[in-house]
C-alpha positions in Angstrom: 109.7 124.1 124.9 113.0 124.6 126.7 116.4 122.9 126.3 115.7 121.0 129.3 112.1 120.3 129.6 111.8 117.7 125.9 109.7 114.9 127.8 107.5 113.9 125.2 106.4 110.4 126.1 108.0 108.3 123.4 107.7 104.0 122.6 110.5 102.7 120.5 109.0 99.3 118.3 111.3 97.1 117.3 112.2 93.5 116.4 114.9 90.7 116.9 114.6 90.6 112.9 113.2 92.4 109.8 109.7 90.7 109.1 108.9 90.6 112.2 105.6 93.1 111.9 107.4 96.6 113.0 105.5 98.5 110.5 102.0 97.1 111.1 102.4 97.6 114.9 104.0 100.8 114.6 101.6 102.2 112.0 99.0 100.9 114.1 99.6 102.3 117.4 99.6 105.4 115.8 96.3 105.2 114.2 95.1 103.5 117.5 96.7 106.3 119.7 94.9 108.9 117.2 91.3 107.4 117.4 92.0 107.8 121.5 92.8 111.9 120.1 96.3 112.0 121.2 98.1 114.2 119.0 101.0 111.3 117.3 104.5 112.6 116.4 105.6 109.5 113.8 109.3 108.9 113.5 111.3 106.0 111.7 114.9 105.1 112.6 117.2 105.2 109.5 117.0 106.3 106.1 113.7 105.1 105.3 111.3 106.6 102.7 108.6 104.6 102.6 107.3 104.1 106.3 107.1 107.5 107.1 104.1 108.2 104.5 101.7 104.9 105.8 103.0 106.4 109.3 101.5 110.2 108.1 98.3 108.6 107.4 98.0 106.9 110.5 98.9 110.6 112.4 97.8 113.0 110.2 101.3 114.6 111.1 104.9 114.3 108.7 106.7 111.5 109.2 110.1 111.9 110.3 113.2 110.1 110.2 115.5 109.7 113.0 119.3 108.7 111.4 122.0 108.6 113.6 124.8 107.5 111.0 123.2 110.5 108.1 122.5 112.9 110.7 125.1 112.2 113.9 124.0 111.0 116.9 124.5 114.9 118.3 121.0 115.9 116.2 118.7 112.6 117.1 117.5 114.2 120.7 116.9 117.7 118.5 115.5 116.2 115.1 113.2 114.2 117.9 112.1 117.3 119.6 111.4 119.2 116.4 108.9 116.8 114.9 107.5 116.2 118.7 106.8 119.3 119.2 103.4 120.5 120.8 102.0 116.4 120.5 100.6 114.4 123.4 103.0 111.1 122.5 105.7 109.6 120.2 106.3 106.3 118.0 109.5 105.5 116.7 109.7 102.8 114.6 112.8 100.8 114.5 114.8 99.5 111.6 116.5 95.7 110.9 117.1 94.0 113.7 117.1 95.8 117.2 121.0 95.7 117.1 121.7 96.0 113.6 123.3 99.4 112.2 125.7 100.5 109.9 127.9 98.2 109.0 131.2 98.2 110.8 129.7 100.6 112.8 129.2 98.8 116.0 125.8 100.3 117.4 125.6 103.4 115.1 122.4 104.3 113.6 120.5 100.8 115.2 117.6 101.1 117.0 118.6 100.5 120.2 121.1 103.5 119.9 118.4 105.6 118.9 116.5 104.1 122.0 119.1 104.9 124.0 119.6 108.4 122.8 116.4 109.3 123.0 115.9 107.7 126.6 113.0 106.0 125.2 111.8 102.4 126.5 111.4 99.5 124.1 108.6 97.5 122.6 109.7 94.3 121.5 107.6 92.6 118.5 108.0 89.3 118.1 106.9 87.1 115.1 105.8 83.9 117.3 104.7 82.0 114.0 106.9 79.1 114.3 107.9 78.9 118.5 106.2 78.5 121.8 108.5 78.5 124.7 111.5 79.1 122.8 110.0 83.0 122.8 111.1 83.3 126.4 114.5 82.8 125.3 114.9 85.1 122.5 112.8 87.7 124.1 115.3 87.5 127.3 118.4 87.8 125.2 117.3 90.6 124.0 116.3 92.3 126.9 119.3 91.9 128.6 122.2 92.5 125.6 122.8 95.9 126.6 121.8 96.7 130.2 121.0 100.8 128.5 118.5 99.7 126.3 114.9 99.1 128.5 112.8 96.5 127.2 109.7 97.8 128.6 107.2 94.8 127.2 106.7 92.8 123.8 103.9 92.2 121.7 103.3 89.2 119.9 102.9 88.9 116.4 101.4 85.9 114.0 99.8 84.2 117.2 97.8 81.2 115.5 95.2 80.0 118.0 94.1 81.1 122.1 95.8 78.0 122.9 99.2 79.4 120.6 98.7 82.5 123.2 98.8 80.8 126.4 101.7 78.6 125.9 103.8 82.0 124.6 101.9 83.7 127.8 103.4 80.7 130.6 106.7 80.8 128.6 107.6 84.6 129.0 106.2 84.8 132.1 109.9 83.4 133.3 111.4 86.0 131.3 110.1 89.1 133.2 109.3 91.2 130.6 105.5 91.8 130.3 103.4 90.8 127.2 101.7 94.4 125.9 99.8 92.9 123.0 99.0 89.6 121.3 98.1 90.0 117.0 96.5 87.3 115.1 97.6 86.8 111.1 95.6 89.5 109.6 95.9 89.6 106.1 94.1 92.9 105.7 97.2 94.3 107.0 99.4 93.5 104.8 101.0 96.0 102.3 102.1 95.4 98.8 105.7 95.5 98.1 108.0 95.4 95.4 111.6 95.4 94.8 112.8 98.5 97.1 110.0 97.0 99.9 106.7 98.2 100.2 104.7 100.2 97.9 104.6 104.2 98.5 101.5 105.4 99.7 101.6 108.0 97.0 100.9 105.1 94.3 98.1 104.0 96.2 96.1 106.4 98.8 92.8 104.7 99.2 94.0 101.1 99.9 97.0 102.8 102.0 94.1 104.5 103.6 92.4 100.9 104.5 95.0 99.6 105.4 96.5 101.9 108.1 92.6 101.5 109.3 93.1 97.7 109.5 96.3 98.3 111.2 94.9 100.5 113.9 91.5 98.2 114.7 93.9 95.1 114.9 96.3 97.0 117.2 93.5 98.3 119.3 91.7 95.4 120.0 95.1 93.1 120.6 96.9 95.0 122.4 96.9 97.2 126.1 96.9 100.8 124.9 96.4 102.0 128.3 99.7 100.0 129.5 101.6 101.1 126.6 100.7 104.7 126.8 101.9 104.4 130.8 105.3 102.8 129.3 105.7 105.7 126.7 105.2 108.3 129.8 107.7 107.2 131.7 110.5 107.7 129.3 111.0 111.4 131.2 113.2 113.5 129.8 115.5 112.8 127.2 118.9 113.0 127.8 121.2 116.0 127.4 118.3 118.6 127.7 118.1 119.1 124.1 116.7 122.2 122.5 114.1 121.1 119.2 116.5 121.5 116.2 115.8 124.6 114.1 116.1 125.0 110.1 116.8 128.6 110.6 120.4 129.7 110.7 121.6 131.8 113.3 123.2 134.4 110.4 120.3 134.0 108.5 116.8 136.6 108.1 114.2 135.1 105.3 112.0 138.1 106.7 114.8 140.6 105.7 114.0 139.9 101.6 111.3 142.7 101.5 113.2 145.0 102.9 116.2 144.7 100.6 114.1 144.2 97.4 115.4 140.6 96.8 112.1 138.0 95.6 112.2 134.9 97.3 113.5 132.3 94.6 111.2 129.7 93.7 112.7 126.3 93.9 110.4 123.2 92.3 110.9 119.8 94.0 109.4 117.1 92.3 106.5 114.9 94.0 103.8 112.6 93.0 103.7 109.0 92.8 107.3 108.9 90.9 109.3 111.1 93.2 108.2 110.4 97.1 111.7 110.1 99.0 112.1 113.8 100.4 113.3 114.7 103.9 110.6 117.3 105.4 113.6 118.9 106.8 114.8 119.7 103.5 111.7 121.6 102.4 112.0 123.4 106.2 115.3 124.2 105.2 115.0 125.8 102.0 112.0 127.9 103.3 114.2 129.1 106.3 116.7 130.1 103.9 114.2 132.5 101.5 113.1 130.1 98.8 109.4 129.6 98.2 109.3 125.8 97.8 106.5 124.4 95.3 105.8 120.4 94.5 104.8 119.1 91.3 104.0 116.1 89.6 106.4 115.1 87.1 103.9 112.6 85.7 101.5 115.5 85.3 102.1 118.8 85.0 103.7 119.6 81.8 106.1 122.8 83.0 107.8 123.6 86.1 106.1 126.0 88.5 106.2 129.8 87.0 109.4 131.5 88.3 111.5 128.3 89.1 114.8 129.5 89.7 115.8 126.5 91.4 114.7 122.8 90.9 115.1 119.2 93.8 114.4 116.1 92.5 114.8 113.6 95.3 114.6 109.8 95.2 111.0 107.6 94.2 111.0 105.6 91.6 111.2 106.4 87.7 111.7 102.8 86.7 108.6 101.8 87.3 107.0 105.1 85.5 109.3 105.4 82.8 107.1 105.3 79.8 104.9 108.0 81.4 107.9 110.2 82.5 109.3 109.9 79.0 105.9 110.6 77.2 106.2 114.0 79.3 107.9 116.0 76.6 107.2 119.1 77.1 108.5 118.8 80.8 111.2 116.9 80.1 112.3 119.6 77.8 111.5 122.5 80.6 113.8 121.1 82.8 116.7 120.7 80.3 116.7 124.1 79.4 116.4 125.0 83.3 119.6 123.1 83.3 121.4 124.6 80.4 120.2 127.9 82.1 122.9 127.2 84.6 120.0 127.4 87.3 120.7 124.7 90.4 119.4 121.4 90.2 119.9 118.9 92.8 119.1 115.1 91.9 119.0 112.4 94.1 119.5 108.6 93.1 115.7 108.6 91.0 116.4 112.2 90.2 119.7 111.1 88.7 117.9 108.6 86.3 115.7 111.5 85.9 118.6 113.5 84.1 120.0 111.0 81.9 119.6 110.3 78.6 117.4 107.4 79.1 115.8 104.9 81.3 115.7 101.3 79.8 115.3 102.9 76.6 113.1 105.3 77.4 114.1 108.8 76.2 114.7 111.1 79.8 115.2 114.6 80.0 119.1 114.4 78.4 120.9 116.6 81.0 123.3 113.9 81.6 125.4 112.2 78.8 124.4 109.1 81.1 122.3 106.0 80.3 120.3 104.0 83.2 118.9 100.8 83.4 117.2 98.5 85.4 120.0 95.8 87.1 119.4 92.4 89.2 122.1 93.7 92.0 120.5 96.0 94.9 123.3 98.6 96.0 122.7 99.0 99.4 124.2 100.7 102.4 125.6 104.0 103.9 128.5 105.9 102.4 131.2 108.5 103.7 131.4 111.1 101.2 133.5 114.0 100.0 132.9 116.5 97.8 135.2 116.8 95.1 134.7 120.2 93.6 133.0 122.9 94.1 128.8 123.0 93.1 125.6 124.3 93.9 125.3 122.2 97.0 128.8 122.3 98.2 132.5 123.4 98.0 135.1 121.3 97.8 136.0 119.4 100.6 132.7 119.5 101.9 131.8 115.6 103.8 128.3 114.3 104.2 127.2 111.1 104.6 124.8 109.6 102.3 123.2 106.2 101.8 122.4 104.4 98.7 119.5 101.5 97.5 118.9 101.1 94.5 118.6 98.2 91.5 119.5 101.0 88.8 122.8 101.0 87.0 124.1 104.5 85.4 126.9 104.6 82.7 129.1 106.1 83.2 128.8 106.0 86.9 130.8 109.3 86.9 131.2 112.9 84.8 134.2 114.8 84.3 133.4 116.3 87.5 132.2 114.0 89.9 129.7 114.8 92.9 131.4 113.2 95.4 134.3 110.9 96.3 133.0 108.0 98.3 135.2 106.7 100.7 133.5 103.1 101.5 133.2 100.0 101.0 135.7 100.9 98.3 137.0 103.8 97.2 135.4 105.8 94.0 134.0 109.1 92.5 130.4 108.8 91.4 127.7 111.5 90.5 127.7 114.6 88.4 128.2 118.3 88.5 128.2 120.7 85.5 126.8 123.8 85.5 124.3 124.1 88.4 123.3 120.8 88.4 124.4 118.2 91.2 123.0 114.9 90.4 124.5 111.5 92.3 122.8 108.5 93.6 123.5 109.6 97.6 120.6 110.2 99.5 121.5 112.8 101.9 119.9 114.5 104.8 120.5 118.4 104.8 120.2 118.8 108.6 123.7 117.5 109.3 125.0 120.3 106.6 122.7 123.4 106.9 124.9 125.1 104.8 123.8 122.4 101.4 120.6 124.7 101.2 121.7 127.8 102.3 124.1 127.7 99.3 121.5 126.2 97.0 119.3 128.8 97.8 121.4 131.6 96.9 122.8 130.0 94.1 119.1 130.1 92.7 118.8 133.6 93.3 122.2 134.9 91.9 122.2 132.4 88.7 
C-alpha cells in the first residue's frame, strides 16, 4: 500500500451521547459486514480497552484504538492504515458524545476529529426511546455543527413500535440526512457491565460470543448494509497520503540478532481474564525491537515463561480477582524476585496494584512498599506527563501522554523516585521506579514514543 493510495472504505458510528447504542451497532456491523465475507478492520476512538475485544470477535481481526490526544493526531491516518491493511472495509467506533474530547482540548481526541482526520463519513446513532419529531432537530444540529464532519445517515436505536418508526421516519425526512437503519429494544444485546463499564470479553467468551451474534442478526436485518457499505466507499482517500505506521525503527534490525550471537530476550506480559488492557501495538513493538513476547495467565500459570528477561503487566482488573491473584504464591513470588533481579518490569494502573503489597487486604506480590484499595471516587481523564528520572522505559525528561480510570486508591501515591510528573488537572508526581521496575497508574500508548520499547527491550537484554 503506498503513501498515497490508503482508501480503505471506512464508517465512523457515533452518537449525540454515551448510551446511545454505539457499541451494539458498531459491534454489529462488523459481525454483519463479516457474515457478507468482507474482511472488517475494527478500530475504537480513544483509550478504550474493552470495545476492542467484543469488536475482535465480531471481525476475527485485533481491535485497534485510534487516540488522537495519546497518540497525536499526526499517527491517526497511519495507526488507521496499519490495522486496515489488506481488509475490504473499516468501522470505527466513536467515543462520548460526537463532539466530546479531552477536556479543555477543544476537538482533540472526539470523534468527529478522528472523522475528520480520517476523511471518514459519519453514522449517527440515535437512541429515539423517548422523542418523535424532536429527532429531526437533534439529528440536524448535529449534522450541521461543523460543516468538515459528513453526516452521511443515522440509524435509529430503541424504536418501540412500526408506528414509533414512521413518525421518526416523516420527522427526519425535513432534516436531509437519510435514515440507514431502524433497531428495536433487544435485550439479547445487551452486555453486562460493572464499574469501569462493560465486562471484558476475556471473563466471559461464550456469552460474549452470543452476544456479538445477537448484535450482528439485529444489525442485519434493521439496517441497509448495502447503503452503508456504498457510504463507507466513498470516503476515498484519506487525507495527507499517509503511509501505514510501522513498529520497526528505521536504526533498528531484529533479523541482525543471529548474526551477532545476541538471544532475543523474552519479555512476559500478563493476559487472562485479570489483565486484558494491552495496546496490540505494544506487543508489535517489542517484537520489532528483538524481544520474543509470551502471554500468561496470572490467575493460572504458577511461573513466568522460561527465560523471562523482561516482564509488562498492563491494565484489567485485579480488584475483582484479588483472592485468586493472591492465592498464586508461587507466581507472585517469581515475579518479586524478577524484580529484585533488577530485570525491567513495566506496570500499568492494574499492574501497579499488581506490585503492591496488598489489594484490600489481600497479600500481592510485595515489589512495592505500597498498599491498594478499592475507593468510591473514579479517576478519570487524560494526563500530560513527564518523566522525572531516568528508568527502564525512559530518560528523564522524556513526555508522554497517558490517561487514567480507575476506582483504586494506592498509598503512597508516589516512591522516592516517582514515574512521572503529571502536569494536569493539578500538578503532582505519581508512580514508581526502582530498580528496573516502572510501575504508575498511566495508561500509555508506545506508538507516540517508539523509543519506550526500544529501551525496554535492551534494558532486558543487558540486565
Amino acid at each position: 500500500m503506498s503513501s498515497s493510495s490508503v482508501s480503505v472504505p471506512r464508517l465512523v458510528i457515533a452518537a449525540p451521547s454515551s448510551g446511545s447504542g454505539k457499541t451494539t451497532v458498531a459491534t454489529g456491523l462488523m459481525a454483519a459486514f463479516a457474515a457478507r465475507g468482507l474482511a472488517v478492520s475494527p478500530h475504537k476512538v480513544g483509550p478504550d480497552y474493552i470495545d476492542p475485544g467484543y469488536h475482535s470477535l465480531a471481525t476475527g481481526r485485533v481491535g485497534r484504538n485510534l487516540d488522537a490526544y495519546l497518540c497525536g493526531p499526526e499517527l491517526i491516518g497511519p495507526l488507521f492504515a496499519h490495522g486496515a491493511r489488506g481488509c475490504d472495509i473499516a468501522v470505527v467506533e466513536g467515543v462520548m458524545g460526537m463532539y466530546d474530547g479531552a477536556a479543555g482540548e477543544g476537538e482533540l481526541a472526539s470523534t468527529a476529529h478522528v472523522a475528520k482526520l480520517l476523511g471518514a463519513p459519519v453514522v449517527l446513532v440515535v437512541d429515539a426511546s423517548s422523542q418523535s419529531r424532536s429527532v429531526a432537530a437533534l439529528v440536524h444540529g448535529f449534522a450541521s455543527w461543523d460543516p468538515e464532519v459528513r453526516v452521511g445517515g443515522v440509524i435509529l436505536n430503541k424504536v418501540a413500535s412500526d408506528r414509533h418508526e414512521e413518525l421518526l421516519r416523516e420527522a427526519l425526512e425535513a432534516a436531509g440526512v437519510p435514515v440507514l437503519g431502524v433497531l428495536r429494544r433487544a435485550a439479547q444485546v445487551d452486555t453486562p457491565s460493572r464499574h469501569l463499564g462493560l465486562v471484558p470479553v476475556a471473563e466471559r467468551r461464550e456469552a460474549a460470543l452470543e452476544a456479538v451474534a445477537a448484535m450482528g442478526a439485529q444489525v442485519a436485518q434493521g439496517c441497509d448494509l448495502a447503503a452503508l457499505e456504498a457510504l463507507a466507499r466513498a470516503a476515498g482517500a484519506v487525507p495527507g497520503g499517509c503511509a501505514p505506521w510501522t513498529p520497526a525503527s528505521p536504526t533498528h534490525h531484529p533479523t541482525r540478532l543471529a548474526e551477532t550471537g545476541t538471544s532475543n530476550p523474552v519479555v512476559a506480559i500478563a493476559g487472562g481474564p485479570a489483565f486484558t488492557f494491552s495496546y496490540a501495538e505494544h506487543t508489535e513493538l517489542l517484537t520489532a525491537a528483538g524481544a520474543e513476547v509470551i502471554t500468561f495467565d496470572p490467575l493460572r500459570d504458577e511461573q513466568l515463561p522460561e527465560g523471562t528477561r523482561g516482564l509488562v503487566i498492563g491494565g484489567g482488573f485485579p480488584e475483582v480477582y484479588a483472592a485468586e491473584l493472591s492465592a498464586n504464591e508461587p507466581l507472585r513470588k517469581a515475579v518479586s524476585e524478577l524484580a529484585l533481579s533488577g530485570a525491567p518490569v513495566a506496570a500499568e494502573c492494574a499492574g501497579l496494584l499488581y506490585l503492591c503489597r496488598e489489594l484490600d487486604g489481600a497479600p500481592m506480590c510485595g515489589v512495592l512498599d505500597a498498599s491498594a484499595r478499592m475507593s468510591e471516587r473514579l479517576t478519570l481523564g487524560y494526563r500530560d506527563a513527564v518523566a522525572v528520572g531516568d528508568s527502564s522505559l525512559a530518560v528523564a525528561g522524556t513526555r508522554m501522554r497517558g490517561h487514567e480510570f480507575h476506582r483504586t486508591v494506592v498509598e503512597p501515591g508516589a516512591g522516592a523516585a516517582p514515574a512521572w510528573g503529571v502536569r494536569a488537572p493539578a500538578p503532582r508526581v505519581e508512580g514508581f521506579v526502582q530498580q528496573g521496575v516502572h510501575a504508575s497508574y498511566l495508561h500509555t500508548h508506545w506508538a507516540s514514543e517508539p523509543g519506550v520499547a526500544r529501551r525496554f527491550v535492551e534494558r532486558c537484554r543487558t540486565s
